[in-house]
N, C-alpha and C positions, 0 to 999 in steps of 0.2 A: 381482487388484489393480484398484482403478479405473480405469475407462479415460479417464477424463482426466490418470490419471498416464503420461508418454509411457516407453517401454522407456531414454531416457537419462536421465529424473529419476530412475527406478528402479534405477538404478545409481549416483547417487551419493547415493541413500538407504540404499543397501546398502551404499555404501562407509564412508557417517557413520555408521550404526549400527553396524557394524564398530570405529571407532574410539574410540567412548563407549563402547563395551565395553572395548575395552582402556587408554583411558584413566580413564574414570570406571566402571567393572564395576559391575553389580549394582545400577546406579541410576534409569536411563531405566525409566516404566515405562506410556509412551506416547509415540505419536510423533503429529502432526495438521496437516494441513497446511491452509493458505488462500491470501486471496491471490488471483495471477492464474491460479493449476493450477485452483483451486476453482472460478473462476469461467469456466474453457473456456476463459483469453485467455493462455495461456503463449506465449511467444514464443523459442523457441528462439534461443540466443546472446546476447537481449539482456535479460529478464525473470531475474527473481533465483525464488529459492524462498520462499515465507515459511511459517513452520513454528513450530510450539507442541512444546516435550519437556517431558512431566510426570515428574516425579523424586521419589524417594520417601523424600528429607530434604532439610531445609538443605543448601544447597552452601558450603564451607567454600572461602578464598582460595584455596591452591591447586588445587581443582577448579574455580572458575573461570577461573584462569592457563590448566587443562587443557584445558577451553573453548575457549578463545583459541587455543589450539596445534589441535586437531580441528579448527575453523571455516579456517585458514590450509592445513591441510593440503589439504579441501576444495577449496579453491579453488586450490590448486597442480597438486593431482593431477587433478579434473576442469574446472579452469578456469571455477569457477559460485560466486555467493554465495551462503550461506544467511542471512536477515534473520527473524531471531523472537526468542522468549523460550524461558525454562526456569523450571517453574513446580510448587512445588510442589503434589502432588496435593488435598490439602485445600483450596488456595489456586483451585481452578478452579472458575469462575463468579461467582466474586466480586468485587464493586465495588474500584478499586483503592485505595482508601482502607484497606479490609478482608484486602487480599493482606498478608502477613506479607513475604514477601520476593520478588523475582524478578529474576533474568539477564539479560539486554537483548546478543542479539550482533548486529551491524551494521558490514561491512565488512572480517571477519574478527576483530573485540577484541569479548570480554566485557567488560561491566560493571554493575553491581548499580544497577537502574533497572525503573522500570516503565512504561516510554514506549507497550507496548503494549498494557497491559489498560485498555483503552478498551470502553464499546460499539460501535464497531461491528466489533473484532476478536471479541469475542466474538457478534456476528453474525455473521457469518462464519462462526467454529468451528459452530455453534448449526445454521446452514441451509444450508452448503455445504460445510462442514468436510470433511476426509477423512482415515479411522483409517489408518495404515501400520500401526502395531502398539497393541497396547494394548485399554484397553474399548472397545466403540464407542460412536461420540457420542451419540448416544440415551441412554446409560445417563448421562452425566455431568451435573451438577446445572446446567446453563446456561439461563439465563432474559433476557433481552432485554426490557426495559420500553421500549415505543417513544416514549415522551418522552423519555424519557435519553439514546438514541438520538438523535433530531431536535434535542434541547438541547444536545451534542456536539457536532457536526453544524454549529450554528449558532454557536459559540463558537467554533471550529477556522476558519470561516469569515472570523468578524470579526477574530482573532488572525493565524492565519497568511496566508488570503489575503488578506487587507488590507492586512498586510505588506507582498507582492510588489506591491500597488498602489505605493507607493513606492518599488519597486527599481524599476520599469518607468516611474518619472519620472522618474528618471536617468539609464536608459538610455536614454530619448526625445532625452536634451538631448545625450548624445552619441550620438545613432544612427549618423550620417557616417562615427564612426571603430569601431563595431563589426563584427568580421565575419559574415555571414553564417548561420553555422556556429550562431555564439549567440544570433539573433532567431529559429534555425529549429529550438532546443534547447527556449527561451523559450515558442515558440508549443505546441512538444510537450507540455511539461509545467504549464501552467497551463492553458491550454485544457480539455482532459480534468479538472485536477486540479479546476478550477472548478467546472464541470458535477458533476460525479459530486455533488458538497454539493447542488445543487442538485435532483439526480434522487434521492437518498437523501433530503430536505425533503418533495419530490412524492408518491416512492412509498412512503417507508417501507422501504424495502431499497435492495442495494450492487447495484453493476454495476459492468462493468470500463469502462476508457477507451474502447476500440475501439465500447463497446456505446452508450457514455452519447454520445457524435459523433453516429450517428446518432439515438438518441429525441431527442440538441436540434432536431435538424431538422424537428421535429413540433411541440416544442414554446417557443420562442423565435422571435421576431419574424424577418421574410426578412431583415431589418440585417446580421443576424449572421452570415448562412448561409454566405458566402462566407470568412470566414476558418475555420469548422467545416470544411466540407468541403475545406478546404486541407491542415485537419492530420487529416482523415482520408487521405487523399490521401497526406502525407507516413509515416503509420505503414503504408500499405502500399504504401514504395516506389516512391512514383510522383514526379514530378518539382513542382518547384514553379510551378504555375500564378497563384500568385497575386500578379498585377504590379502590385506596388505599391515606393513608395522604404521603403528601412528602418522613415523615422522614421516613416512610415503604418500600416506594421504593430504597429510597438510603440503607435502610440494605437489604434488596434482595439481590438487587445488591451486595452488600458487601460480601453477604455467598453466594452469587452464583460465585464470584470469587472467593472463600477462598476455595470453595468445589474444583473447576476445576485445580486451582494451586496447595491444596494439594493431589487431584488423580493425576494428571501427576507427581511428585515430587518423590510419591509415587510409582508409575510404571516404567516410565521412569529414571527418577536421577542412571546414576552411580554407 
C-alpha cells in the first residue's frame, strides 16, 4: 500500500470496502483516493478522507439510500468522514458537463450531484491520486487542460471567496461579541483556503494548507506575514501569538483576501 496511506486509514478502507460489498455487491470497481492523504498533509483526528469509487452501472435510489447507510456506518464505527464521489466508470475523466451521472457523499447523505468533478479533482486523481483497488491511475483516460484548471481556479475565487469577503464584514461589525473560538476557525480556514487559489494561479498545481502557509511567505509582501504565520502556528498547535483585538484580525484577514483576489484578477482574468 502507499505509504502515505497510514495503517488507520487502511482500516477504514478495509472496513468501507467491506460494506459496498455487502451493501452494494459486485459494483465498486475502483477505489482512488486524494485530497489531504495524496498530498502528505492527513492529519489524523481532524482531516476527512476524500475518495473517488468507480462503479460499474448506474446507481439506482435505493443504492444510493445504501450509500448513505455505508458512509454513517463509517463514521460510527471508525469515527472518520469520508467526502468524495461515485462515478461511473465511462464517466471518468470527463468534463462534468459530459458525466452522465454521479453520487456526491458529504457528511454521511448521499446525493445525486456533481459538486466534485471539477478540474482540479481531477488533478488530483491525474498527479497524486492513489489506487486502493481497481486499474491504476496511469491507465485511466484523465487529462487536465491547465487553462481549465487556472479558469476554475479563478471563478471559484471571485464566486466563493468573495463571498466570505462579505461574511467577514459582518463579522467585523460585531467582532466585540464574537468568541474567540470563531476568529480562530475563520483565520483557519480562509487563510489557507485563500492562498492555495492563489499558489494553484502561480504554479499551476495543488498543494495542501500546511504547505501553501509557508510558499506565501516567499511570496506575498512582509504585510501579510504576521497573520500567515499565526495560522501556521495555530495548525500546529501552538498558542496564539498574535495580539491583536478581535475586530483587527478580522480586517487582516479582510485586506489580505482583498489583496490576493485583487492580484490574481489582476494577472490572471481574461
Amino acid at each position: 500500500m502507499d505509504s502515505r496511506i497510514s495503517v488507520s486509514v487502511q482500516n477504514v478502507l478495509n472496513d468501507y470496502l467491506s460494506l459496498c460489498q455487502e451493501y452494494i455487491p459486485e459494483t465498486v470497481v475502483g477505489l482512488y483516493i486524494h485530497g489531504s492523504i495524496a498530498l502528505g498533509a492527513y492529519q489524523e483526528g481532524s482531516s476527512d478522507i476524500d475518495f473517488m469509487t468507480v462503479v460499474n452501472r448506474p446507481l439506482g435510489e435505493d443504492e444510493v439510500q445504501a450509500i448513505s447507510h455505508i458512509h454513517r456506518e463509517v463514521k460510527r464505527k471508525q469515527n472518520i468522514e469520508m467526502d468524495g464521489s461515485y462515478l461511473v466508470e465511462e464517466d471518468v475523466g470527463r468534463h462534468w458537463n459530459d458525466i452522465s451521472e454521479c453520487v456526491y457523499v458529504n457528511g454521511g447523505k448521499a446525493i445525486r450531484s456533481k459538486h466534485e468533478m471539477n478540474p482540479v479533482t481531477w488533478w488530483m486523481m491525474k498527479n497524486r491520486g492513489i489506487c486502493v483497488t481497481g486499474p491504476d491511475i496511469s491507465s485511466l483516460p484523465i487529462e487536465v487542460d491547465e487553462k481549465e484548471l487556472t479558469s476554475y481556479v479563478l471563478r471559484n475565487m471571485n464566486r466563493y471567496w468573495a463571498g466570505r469577503i462579505n461574511t467577514l464584514k459582518k463579522y467585523k461589525r460585531i467582532a466585540v461579541f464574537l468568541p474567540n473560538r470563531l476568529i480562530e476557525q475563520e483565520l483557519l480556514w480562509s487563510v489557507p483556503g485563500v492562498l492555495r487559489q492563489f499558489y494553484t494561479l502561480q504554479e499551476r498545481a495543488i498543494t495542501s494548507k500546511a504547505e501553501v502557509c509557508t510558499y506565501a511567505l516567499d511570496h506575498v509582501p512582509e504585510r501579510w506575514h504576521p497573520i500567515i504565520t499565526e495560522v501556521i502556528s495555530m495548525r500546529d498547535g501552538g498558542g496564539t501569538g498574535y495580539g491583536k483585538a478581535k475586530k483587527q484580525k478580522i480586517d487582516d484577514l479582510l485586506q489580505l483576501m482583498v489583496y490576493i483576489i485583487t492580484y490574481c484578477n489582476e494577472k490572471y482574468k481574461d
